[in-house]
Phi, psi and omega in degrees: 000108202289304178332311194268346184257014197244140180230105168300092132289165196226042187275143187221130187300147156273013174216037143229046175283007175229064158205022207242039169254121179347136163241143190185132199055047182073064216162104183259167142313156154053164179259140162078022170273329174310327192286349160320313172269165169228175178320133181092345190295154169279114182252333152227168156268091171239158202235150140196135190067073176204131194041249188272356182272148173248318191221084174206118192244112174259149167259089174278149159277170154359296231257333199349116145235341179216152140212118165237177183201197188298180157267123172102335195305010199033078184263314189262005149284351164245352138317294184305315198281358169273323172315298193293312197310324197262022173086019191302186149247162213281348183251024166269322193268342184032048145240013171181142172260039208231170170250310148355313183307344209283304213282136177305129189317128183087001169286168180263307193213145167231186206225099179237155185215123173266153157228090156301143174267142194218147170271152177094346186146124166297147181236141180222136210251140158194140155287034205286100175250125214264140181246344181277338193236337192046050174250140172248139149298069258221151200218126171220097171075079204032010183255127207306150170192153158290178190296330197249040141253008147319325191278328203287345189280333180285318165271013147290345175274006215018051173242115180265082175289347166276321182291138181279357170298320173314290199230067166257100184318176186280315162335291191298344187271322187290340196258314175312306163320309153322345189247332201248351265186300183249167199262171218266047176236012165277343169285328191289301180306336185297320197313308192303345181266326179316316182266345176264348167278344172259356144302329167299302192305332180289331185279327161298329176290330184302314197288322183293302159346293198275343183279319177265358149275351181294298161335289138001305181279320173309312180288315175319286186306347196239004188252310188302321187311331189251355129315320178287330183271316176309303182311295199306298165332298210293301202303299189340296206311297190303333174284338183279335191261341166284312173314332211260332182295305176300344168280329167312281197336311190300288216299327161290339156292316161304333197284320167304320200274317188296319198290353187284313192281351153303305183297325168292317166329299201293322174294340207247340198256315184339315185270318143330309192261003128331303169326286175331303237279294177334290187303322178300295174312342173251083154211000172278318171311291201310334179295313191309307176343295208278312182286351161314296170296353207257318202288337213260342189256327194286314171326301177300344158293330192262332166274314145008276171324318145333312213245332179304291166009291217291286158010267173336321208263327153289017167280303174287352189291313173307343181268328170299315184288292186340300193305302157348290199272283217302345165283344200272318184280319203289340184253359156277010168249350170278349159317271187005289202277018204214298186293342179284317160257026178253355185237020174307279173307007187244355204262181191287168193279111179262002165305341178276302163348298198291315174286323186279325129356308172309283171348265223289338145306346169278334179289309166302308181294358168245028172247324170285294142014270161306324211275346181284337190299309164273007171286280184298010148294284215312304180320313174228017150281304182341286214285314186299281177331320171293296171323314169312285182319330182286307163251047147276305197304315093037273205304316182299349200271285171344300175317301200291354180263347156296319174306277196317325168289341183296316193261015138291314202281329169301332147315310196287351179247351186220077206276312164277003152304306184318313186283310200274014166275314188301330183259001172278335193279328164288352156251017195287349170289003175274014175213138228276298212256189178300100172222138194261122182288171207286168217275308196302307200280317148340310184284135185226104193276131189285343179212151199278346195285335229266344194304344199261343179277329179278322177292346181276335205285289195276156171324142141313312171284004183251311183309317182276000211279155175284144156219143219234107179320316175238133173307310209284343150291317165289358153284299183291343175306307188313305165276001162282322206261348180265312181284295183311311191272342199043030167281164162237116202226162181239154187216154187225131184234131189323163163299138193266338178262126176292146167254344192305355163238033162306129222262160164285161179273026190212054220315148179322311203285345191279344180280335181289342176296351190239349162101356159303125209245329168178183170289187187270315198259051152218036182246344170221192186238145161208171162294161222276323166295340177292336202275314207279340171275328166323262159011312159276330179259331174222023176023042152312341175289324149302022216212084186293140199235143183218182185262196189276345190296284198342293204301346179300322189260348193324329178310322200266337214271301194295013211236316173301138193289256184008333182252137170247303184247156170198171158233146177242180208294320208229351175214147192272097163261147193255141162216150199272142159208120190342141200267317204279320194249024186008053145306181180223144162239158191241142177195140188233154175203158201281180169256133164250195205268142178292152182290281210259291181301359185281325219254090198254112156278100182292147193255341171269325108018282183277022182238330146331270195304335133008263143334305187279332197291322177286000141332274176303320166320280173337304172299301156352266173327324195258349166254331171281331170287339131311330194271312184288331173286331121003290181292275176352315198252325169321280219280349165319304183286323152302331167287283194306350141338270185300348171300306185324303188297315195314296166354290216271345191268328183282328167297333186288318180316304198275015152287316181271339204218062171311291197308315189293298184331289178335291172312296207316300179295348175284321159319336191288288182328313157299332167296305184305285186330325190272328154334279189293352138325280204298316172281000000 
C-alpha cells in the first residue's frame, strides 16, 4: 500500500521554534541570534527518501547535544543523516556498511542537505545517494564537489564525526551503558547474543542456500529423467541395429555357403543337361508328327461342319411339324371359348361385391385423409424444430467465434502455445485421464467487470498453461511437444485430491461490513481440475474483492488476522505480518485492465445449448421416422386402392359387358387360328 506505507514528516527541536524560517549568510529571526551559535553549528537538516522519511526538515537549536524520543519516532535517522551529511563513514553507525542500505525502501535514490553556521556565509552541504551503483553526489553550497573536499570543509569547522567526544551514536551509547551500568557479565552476554544471531542468521542463509540448491537439483534430476530415458531410447535403437548387423552378417554367410552349393548342383547337374540336350534332338521327328496330325484334324473338322449342315436342316423339318400341332390346339380352345359363351349367362350377380368395394374404397380415402393431415402437422412441428435449430445453431457459432478470438490473442502473444493447442486437439486420444487447453481459453469469467481481478491474481504463465489430470500424461504430452516440436510450452498437473470445493476461512458475510461482496472464485467458472489447482496454487478461494467503501476503510480492512490478499475496486493489496513482532507490512499495486478474459464464454450456457440442439436432432429423427411410417402405411393404402379400383372395374365389365366380353374372345381366338394358318 504505496498510501499507507509513505510516512511525511515534518520535525522540528523543541529549542529551535523561534528559527523555523530558512537561515542563510548568517542571518537569524530576531536580534542578537547570532551570537548564539558557533562555527559548525547545525542551523537546518533536511532528509528526503532517506530511511523511514519520505520528507523532513529539522531546525535544531544553538545548544543541540542528544536527541530523544519515543521508539520509532525516528531519532536515529537523523543521526545517521547528520553522520552521513558530514561525510561520516558507515561504520561509525553500525547499521549497514553500504550507503545505498540508507536510502528509503522502494527508492531509486535519497537526499540530505546540512546547512552549517560559518561566519562570512553558511556551507550548506547536500548529498545525493544513487541505491543502484552505492554511489553519492556531493554538493557544497550549490557546486558539484567530491567527498573529500566536503571532509576538508568539515574539518576546517573543527566537526569530529568519528570522535565519540562529539558524536555518539546510539550503539555506542548502548555498550556504554551497559558497561558502566550493568553487572559486569552483561556486555558479554549481549556480545554472545549478538554473535549467536549472526550466527544464526549465517545458518539461515546455509539452509536457504542448500534448500535452493536441494531445489535446484531436483528440477535438474527431473530435466535429466527425460536425457536418461533419450539415452536409453537411443542405446535401445543401437543394440537393435548392433543385433540385425550380426543377423546380415550371418546371413551373407549363408548367402556364401548357397552361392557354394550352387555351383557344385550345377557341376553335379552338368551331365544331366547333356541328356536333355540329347533327348531334344530325337523329339524334333516327333514334332514334324504332330504337325501332320494337327492338318489331319483340321481336314475332320471340316466334315464335322459338314454333318452339322445336315443337323440344322432336320432341325427346321422339325419345327414345321411343331407348328402344325400348335394350330391343331389353338382351334380346340377356340371349341373351348364357344362353349365358355354359351355358359356366359348362367354366372352370378356381382353387385353386392361392387358395393361392398365402394365401402372400403371410401374407408381408405378417410384413412388417407387423415394420414396427410398428420404429415402436415408433422411437417410444421418440423419446419417450428428447424427454426428453433437454427437459431441455437447462431448462439453457438457466436461462442465458438468468441472462442476463436480468445484463441487468436493467444497465438499473437504466444504462438507455440498455439501449435501445440492444435496438436492436442488432434491427439487427445493418446491420453488416458482429463486434459485441459490453457487456462485463459477454460476460464470463464461471469461478469466481464470481473476478468482484470482474475488476470491480475493469475500468472501469464500459468494462463497459457496445459492442465493435466495425470502426471504420466503430461510427461507424454511434454515429450511430443517440447522434446519432439522444440515448443515452448508450460504444463501443470492438477492436485491428486481435488481442491476446488475448499470452503474459505471466513464466510463472505462476516466481511461485508468492510465492503467485501464475495470471493475471487466465484466471480468465474472452470473445470474442476483447472478450479482445484487454481485453489491450491492461488488460494482463490480465499481471496476477497471489495468496493470503494473497502478502500476506505483499508486502515481498518488491514488489521484482520485472516487476509493475505485483497482486492479493492482498482487495487490488489498483499499483507505480510512479521513472525517475531507480528507487524503487519503492507504493499499495494494497481489492477489492470484485463487482456485475455473479457472476451467470456458461459460454459453452462453453452452446454445448454448444446443439450437443446441434441434435443432438437432427436425430434427431428423421431419425425422423419415418423413420416416414413406414414408414407409407408400412405402407400399401403394406395396400393390396396388401386386393387380396389382394378376389382370394381373388371367387376363392372364383367356386369355390363357379358356377352361382348364373351364375342371378343372368341374373335381373338379366331384370329390367332388364322395366324397360324396363314403362317
Amino acid at each position: 500500500m504505496a498510501e499507507l506505507s509513505k510516512k511525511r514528516r515534518t520535525t522540528q527541536s523543541s529549542s529551535s521554534q523561534t528559527s523555523r524560517s530558512s537561515l542563510s549568510s548568517g542571518q537569524l529571526d530576531g536580534s542578537g541570534g547570532e551570537s548564539r551559535y558557533v562555527e559548525g553549528s547545525i542551523l537546518r537538516l533536511t532528509m528526503k527518501n532517506f530511511l523511514t522519511y519520505d520528507y523532513s526538515v529539522v531546525y535544531p537549536g544553538p545548544n543541540l547535544n542528544m536527541i530523544v524520543g519515543a521508539n520509532g519516532t525516528g531519532k536515529s535517522s537523523i543521526v545517521c543523516a547528520i553522520c552521513l551529511g558530514l561525510a561520516g563513514k558507515t561504520a561509525i553507525l553500525g547499521r549497514g556498511d553500504k550507503v545505498g542500505l540508507y536510502v528509503k525502501r522502494g527508492c531509486h535514490k535519497g537526499f540530505i542537505e546540512i546547512e552549517l553556521y560559518k561566519s562570512g556565509g553558511n556551507l550548506v552541504i547536500n548529498r545525493e545517494i544513487h541505491v543502484e551503483n552505492n554511489q553519492s553526489l556531493w554538493m557544497l553550497n550549490g557546486r558539484h564537489c567530491n567527498q573529500k573536499t566536503v571532509e576538508e570543509e568539515v574539518k576546517a569547522l573543527r566537526i569530529q564525526v568519528s570522535n565519540l567526544c562529539q558524536f555518539l551514536p546510539q550503539i555506542e551509547l548502548l555498550e556504554a551503558t551497559e558497561k558502566s551500568v550493568g553487572p559486569p557479565e552483561m556486555y558479554e552476554y549481549h556480545c554472545e547474543l549478538k554473535n549467536f544471531r549472526n550466527r544464526e542468521r549465517e545458518l539461515e542463509n546455509v539452509v536457504k542456500e542448500k534448500a535452493s540448491f536441494l531445489e535446484k537439483a531436483k528440477q535438474r534430476n527431473e530435466r535429466n529423467k527425460h536425457d536418461v530415458n533419450r539415452y536409453y531410447e537411443k542405446k535401445r535403437h543401437l543394440d537393435e541395429y548392433e543385433t540385425t548387423r550380426k543377423e546380415l552378417e550371418g546371413v551373407k554367410k549363408e548367402r556364401d555357403e548357397a552361392k557354394k552349393q550352387l555351383s557344385a548342383l550345377k557341376q553335379a547337374q552338368a551331365p544331366m543337361l547333356k541328356k536333355i540336350q540329347l533327348i531334344d534332338n530325337q523329339l524334333k521327328p516327333t514334332e514334324a508328327q504332330i504337325k501332320a496330325k494337327t492338318v489331319a484334324i483340321k481336314e475332320a473338322s471340316l466334315k464335322c461342319k459338314q454333318k452339322q449342315d445336315q443337323l440344322d436342316r432336320k432341325h427346321k423339318e422339325m419345327e414345321e411339324e411343331d407348328q402344325q400341332k400348335r394350330i391343331s390346339n389353338t382351334r380346340r380352345t377356340i371349341e373351348d371359348l364357344k362353349a365358355e359363351l354359351a355358359k356366359v349367362g348362367d354366372q352370378p350377380d356381382v353387385s353386392p361385391r361392387i358395393n361392398a368395394v365402394n365401402v372400403e374404397l371410401r374407408r381408405i380415402q378417410v384413412d388417407r385423409a387423415k394420414i396427410e393431415g398428420e404429415k402436415s402437422d408433422l411437417r410444421r412441428e418440423k419446419d417450428n424444430i428447424l427454426a428453433e435449430s437454427k437459431m441455437l445453431e447462431k448462439k453457438l457459432n457466436d461462442m465458438n467465434n468468441m472462442m476463436n478470438a480468445k484463441e487468436e490473442k493467444l497465438r499473437g502473444r504466444h504462438r507455440d502455445t498455439h501449435t501445440a493447442l492444435q496438436w492436442l486437439r488432434q491427439n487427445k486420444e493418446l491420453f488416458v485421464g482429463n486434459v485441459h487447453e490453457p487456462m485463459m481459453l477454460v476460464i470463464s469469467v461471469k461478469d466481464h467487470r470481473y476478468a482484470k481481478y482474475v488476470e491480475n491474481h493469475i500468472s501469464f504463465h500459468d494462463l497459457r498453461a496445459f492442465v493435466f489430470q495425470r502426471k504420466d500424461d503430461m510427461e507424454k504430452f511434454m515429450t511430443e511437444v517440447r522434446d519432439k516440436m522444440n515448443l515452448k510450452v508450460n504444463s501443470i498437473s492438477a492436485p491428486e485430491e481435488s481442491c476446488s470445493k475448499r470452503s474459505p476461512s471466513r464466510n463472505i458475510e462476516s466481511l461485508r461490513r468492510f465492503g467485501f461482496f464475495t470471493y475471487l472464485r466465484e466471480m468465474f467458472d472452470a473445470p474442476d481440475e483447472v478450479m482445484s489447482y487454481l485453489c491450491h496454487q492461488y488460494r482463490v478461494h480465499d481471496v476477497p474483492v471489495g468496493n470503494e467503501q473497502t478502500k476506505s476503510m483499508i486502515r481498518t480492512v488491514i488489521e484482520e488476522p485472516y487476509l493475505k490478499v485483497l482486492y479493492t475496486t482498482e487495487e490488489r493489496y498483499t499483507l505480510k505480518r512479521s513472525f517475531y513482532s507480528n507487524k503487519i507490512s503492507t504493499s499495494n499495486s494497481a489492477v489492470h485492465p484485463s487482456q485475455y478474459l473479457t472476451i467470456t464464454v458461459d460454459a453452462e450456457e453453452k452446454r445448454q445449448l448444446e443439450q437443446q440442439m441434441k434435443a432438437c436432432d432427436s425430434k427431428l429423427r423421431d419425425i422423419d421416422e415418423r413420416m416414413k411410417a406414414l408414407q409407408k402405411e400412405f402407400t399401403a393404402l394406395d396400393r390396396r386402392d388401386n386393387e380396389l379400383l382394378a376389382e370394381k372395374k373388371q367387376l363392372s365389365e364383367l356386369k355390363g359387358k357379358k356377352t361382348t366380353g364373351a364375342e371378343n374372345q372368341h374373335q381373338t381366338g379366331q384370329s390367332e387360328a388364322d395366324g397360324a394358318e396363314c403362317y
